[in-house]
KOLMAR-213006 format. One record per residue: x, y, z of N, C-alpha, C in turn. Coordinates in pm, whole numbers. Layout:
<pts>
- n.u,n.v,n.w,ca.u,ca.v,ca.w,c.u,c.v,c.w
- X,Y,Z,X,Y,Z,X,Y,Z
...
</pts>
This chain:
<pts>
- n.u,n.v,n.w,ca.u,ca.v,ca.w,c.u,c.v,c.w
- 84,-119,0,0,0,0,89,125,0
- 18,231,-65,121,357,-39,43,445,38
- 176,535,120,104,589,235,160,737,182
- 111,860,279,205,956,255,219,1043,385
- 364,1080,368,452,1125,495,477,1294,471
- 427,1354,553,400,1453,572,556,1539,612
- 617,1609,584,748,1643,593,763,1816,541
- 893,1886,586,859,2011,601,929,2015,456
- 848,2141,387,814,2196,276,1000,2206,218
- 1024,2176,148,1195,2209,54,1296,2116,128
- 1271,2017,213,1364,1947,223,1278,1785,193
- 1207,1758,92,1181,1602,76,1297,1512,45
- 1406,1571,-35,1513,1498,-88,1596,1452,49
- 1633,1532,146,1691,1497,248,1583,1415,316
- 1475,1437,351,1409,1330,430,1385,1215,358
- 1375,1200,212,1380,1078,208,1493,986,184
- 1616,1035,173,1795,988,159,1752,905,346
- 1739,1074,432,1710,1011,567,1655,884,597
- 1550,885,554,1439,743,598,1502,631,497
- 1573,657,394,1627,536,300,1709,482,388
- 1791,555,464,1920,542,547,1884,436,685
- 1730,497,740,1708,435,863,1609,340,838
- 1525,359,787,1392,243,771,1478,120,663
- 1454,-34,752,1457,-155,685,1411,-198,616
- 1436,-232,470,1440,-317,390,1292,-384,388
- 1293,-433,489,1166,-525,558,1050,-474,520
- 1041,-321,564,962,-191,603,913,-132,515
- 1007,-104,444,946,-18,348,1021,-54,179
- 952,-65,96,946,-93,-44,995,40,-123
- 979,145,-107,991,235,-168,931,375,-90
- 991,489,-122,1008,608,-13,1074,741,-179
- 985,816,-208,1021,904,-295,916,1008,-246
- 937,1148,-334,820,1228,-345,807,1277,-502
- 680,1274,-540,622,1278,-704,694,1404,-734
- 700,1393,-846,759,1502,-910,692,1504,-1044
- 707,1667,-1126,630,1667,-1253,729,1747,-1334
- 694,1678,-1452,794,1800,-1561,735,1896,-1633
- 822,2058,-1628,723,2130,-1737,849,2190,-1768
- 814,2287,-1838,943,2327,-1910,926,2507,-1862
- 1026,2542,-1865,1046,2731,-1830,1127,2793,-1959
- 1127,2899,-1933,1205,2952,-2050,1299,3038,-1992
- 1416,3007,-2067,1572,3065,-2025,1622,3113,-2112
- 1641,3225,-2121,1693,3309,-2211,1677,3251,-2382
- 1522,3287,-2399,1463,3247,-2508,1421,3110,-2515
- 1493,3016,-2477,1465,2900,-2446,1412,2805,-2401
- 1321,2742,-2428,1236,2608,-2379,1313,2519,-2280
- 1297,2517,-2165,1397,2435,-2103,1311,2357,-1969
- 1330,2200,-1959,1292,2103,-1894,1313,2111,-1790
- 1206,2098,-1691,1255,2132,-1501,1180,2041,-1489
- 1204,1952,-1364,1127,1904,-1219,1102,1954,-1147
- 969,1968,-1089,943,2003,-979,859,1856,-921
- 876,1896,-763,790,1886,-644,660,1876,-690
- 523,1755,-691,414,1774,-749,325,1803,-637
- 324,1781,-485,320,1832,-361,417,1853,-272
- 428,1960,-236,536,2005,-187,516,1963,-28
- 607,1919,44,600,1856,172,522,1765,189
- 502,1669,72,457,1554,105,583,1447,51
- 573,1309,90,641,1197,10,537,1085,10
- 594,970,-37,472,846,-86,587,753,-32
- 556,696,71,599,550,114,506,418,72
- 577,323,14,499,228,-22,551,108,115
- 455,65,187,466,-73,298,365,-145,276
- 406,-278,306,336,-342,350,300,-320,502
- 353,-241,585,364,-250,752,367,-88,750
- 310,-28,758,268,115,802,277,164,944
- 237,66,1004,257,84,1143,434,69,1243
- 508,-12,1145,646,-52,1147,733,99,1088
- 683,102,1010,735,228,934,709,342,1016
- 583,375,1063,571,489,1168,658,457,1231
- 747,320,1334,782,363,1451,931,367,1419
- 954,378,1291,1064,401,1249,1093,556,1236
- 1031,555,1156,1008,718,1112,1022,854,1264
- 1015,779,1389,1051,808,1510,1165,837,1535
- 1274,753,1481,1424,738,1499,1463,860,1414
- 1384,946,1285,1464,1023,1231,1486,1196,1343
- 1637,1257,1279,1599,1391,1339,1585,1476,1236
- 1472,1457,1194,1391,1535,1058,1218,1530,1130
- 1154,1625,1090,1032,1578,1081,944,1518,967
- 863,1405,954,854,1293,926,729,1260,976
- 584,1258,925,529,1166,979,364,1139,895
- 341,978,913,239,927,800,110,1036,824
- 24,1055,740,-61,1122,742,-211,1022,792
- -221,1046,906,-335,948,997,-491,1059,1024
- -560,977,1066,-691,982,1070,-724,935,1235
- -675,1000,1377,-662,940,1528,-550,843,1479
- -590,780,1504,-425,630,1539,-491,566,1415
- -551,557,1320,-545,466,1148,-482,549,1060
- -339,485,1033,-260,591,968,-324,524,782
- -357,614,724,-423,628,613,-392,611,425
- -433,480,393,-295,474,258,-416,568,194
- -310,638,37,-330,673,-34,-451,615,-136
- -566,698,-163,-653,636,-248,-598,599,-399
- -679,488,-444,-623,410,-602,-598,489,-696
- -751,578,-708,-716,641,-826,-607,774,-825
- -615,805,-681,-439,909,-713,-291,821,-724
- -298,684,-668,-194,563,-739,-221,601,-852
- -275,586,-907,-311,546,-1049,-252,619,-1139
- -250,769,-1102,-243,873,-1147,-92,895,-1152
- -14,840,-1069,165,867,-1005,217,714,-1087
- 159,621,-1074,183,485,-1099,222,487,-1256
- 93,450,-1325,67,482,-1457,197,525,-1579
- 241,645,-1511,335,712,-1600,470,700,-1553
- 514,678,-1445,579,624,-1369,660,530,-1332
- 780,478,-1281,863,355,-1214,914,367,-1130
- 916,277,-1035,1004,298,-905,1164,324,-930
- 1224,415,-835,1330,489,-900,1352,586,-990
- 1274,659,-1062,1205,713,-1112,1077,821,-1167
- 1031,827,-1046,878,875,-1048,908,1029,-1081
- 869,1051,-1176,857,1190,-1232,759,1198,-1344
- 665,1280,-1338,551,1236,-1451,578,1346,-1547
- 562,1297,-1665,622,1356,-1796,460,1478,-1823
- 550,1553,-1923,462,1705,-1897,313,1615,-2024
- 236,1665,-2021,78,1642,-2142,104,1731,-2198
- 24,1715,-2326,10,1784,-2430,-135,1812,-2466
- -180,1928,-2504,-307,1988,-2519,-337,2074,-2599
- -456,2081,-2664,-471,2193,-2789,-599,2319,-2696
- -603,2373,-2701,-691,2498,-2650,-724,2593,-2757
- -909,2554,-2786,-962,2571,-2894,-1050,2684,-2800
- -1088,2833,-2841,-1183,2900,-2758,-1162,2900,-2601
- -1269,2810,-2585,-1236,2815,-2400,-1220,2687,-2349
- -1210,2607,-2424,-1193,2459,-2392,-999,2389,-2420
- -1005,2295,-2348,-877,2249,-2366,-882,2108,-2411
- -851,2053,-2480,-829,1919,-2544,-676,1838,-2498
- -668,1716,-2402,-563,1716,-2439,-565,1565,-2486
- -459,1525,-2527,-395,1416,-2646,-273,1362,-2621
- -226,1403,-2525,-115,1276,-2540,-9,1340,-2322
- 9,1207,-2253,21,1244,-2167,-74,1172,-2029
- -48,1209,-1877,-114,1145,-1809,-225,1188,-1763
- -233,1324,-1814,-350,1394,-1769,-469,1364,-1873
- -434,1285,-2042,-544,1240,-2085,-676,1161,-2000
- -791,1196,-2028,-878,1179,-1965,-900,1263,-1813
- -828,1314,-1742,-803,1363,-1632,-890,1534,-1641
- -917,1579,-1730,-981,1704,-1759,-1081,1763,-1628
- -1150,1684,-1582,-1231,1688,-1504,-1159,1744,-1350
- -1043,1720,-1364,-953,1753,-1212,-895,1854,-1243
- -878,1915,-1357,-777,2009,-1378,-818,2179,-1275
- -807,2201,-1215,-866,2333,-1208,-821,2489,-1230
- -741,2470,-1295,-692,2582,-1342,-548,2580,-1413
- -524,2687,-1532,-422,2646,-1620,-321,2743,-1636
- -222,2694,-1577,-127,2847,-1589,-19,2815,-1734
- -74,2876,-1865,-38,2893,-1925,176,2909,-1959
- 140,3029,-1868,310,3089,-1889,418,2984,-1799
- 378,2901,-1724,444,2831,-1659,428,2677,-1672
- 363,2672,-1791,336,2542,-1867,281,2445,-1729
- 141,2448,-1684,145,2360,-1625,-27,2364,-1562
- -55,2244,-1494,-256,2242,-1474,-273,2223,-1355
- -370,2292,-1278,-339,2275,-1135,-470,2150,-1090
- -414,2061,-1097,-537,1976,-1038,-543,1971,-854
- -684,1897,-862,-691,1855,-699,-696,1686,-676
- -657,1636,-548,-632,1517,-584,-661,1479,-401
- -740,1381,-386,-787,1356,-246,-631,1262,-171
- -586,1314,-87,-515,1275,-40,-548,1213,113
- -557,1142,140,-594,1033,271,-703,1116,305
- -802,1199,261,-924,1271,301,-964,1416,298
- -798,1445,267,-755,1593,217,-745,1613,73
- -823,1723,53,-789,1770,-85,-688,1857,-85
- -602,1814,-154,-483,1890,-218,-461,1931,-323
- -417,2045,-334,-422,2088,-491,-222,2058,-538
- -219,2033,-643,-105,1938,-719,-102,2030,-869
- 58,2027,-888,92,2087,-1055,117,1972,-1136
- 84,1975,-1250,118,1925,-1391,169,1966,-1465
- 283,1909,-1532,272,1962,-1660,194,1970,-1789
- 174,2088,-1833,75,2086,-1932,157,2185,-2045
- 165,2136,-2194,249,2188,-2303,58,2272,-2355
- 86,2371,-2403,-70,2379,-2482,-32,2434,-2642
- -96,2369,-2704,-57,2417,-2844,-168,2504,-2902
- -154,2529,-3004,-257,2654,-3072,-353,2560,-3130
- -454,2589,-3167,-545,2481,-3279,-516,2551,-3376
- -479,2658,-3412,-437,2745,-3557,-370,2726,-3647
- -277,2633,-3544,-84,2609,-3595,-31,2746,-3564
- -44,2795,-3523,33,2982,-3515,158,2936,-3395
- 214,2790,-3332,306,2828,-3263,362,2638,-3230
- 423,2628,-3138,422,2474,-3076,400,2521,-2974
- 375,2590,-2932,395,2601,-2764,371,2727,-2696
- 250,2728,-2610,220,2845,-2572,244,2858,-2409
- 304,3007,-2392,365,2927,-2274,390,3123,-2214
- 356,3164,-2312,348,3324,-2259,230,3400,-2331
</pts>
């Protein structure tokens, strides 16, 4: 099951090196935080970034959640599963689904979508956010990317995408200012 560990905002990379370091083998299967690609522009240039797809969160996958909490004790970071009283809470399927899908362990970075934006509507065609339209809630154009919401153990969280948008005109590849 995957769970998610609640951790302070710009240091996920260190907390999860941390918990790789202390949590066993046994324990835990996998320990990352999602990441998304969009692209920025650098001195004229189209250029590929990662980001953070929630920021101060990570995704532990256990079989033993409860083992893993009392691990996650031993770190001196803060660290801790996102619970409901004492039922610490896995991640619902269809936001797996959503990280999984496009995704591999070692790996997890979800590649930017592609979309045409005809009038006031957006089409997209190729990517993980196909079919996903319905979550999107807002589109920041200049920073190439879709802000969806995504239920996290009971919390809605709002989450970035990448999103490329093209013209339906042909007038460009890439609209992005």
């Amino acid at each position: 099951m995957w769970y998610v560990i609640q951790v302070i905002t710009g240091k996920e990379q260190k907390t999860v090196e941390s918990i790789l370091d202390v949590v066993p083998h046994e324990v835990l299967q996998e320990c990352f935080f999602p990441q998304y690609t969009t692209e920025i522009k650098i001195k004229g240039q189209w250029v590929a970034i990662d980001k953070p797809m929630f920021p101060g969160y990570l995704i532990a996958v256990t079989d033993d959640p409860y083992g893993l909490d009392r691990e996650l004790h031993k770190l001196n970071l803060f660290a801790r599963i996102v619970s409901q009283g004492r039922v610490l809470l896995p991640l619902d399927q269809s936001d797996i689904k959503i990280i999984d899908s496009c995704t591999e362990p070692g790996h997890r970075v979800i590649p930017m979508s592609r979309g045409f934006k005809v009038g006031d509507s957006v089409s997209i065609d190729r990517g993980p956010l196909v079919g996903q339209q319905a979550r999107i809630k807002r589109i920041n154009r200049r920073k190439s990317t879709a802000l969806i919401e995504l239920n996290l153990c009971g919390r809605i969280v709002s989450a970035r995408m990448g999103l490329a948008l093209i013209s339906a005109d042909g007038g460009g590849s890439h609209i992005g200012t």
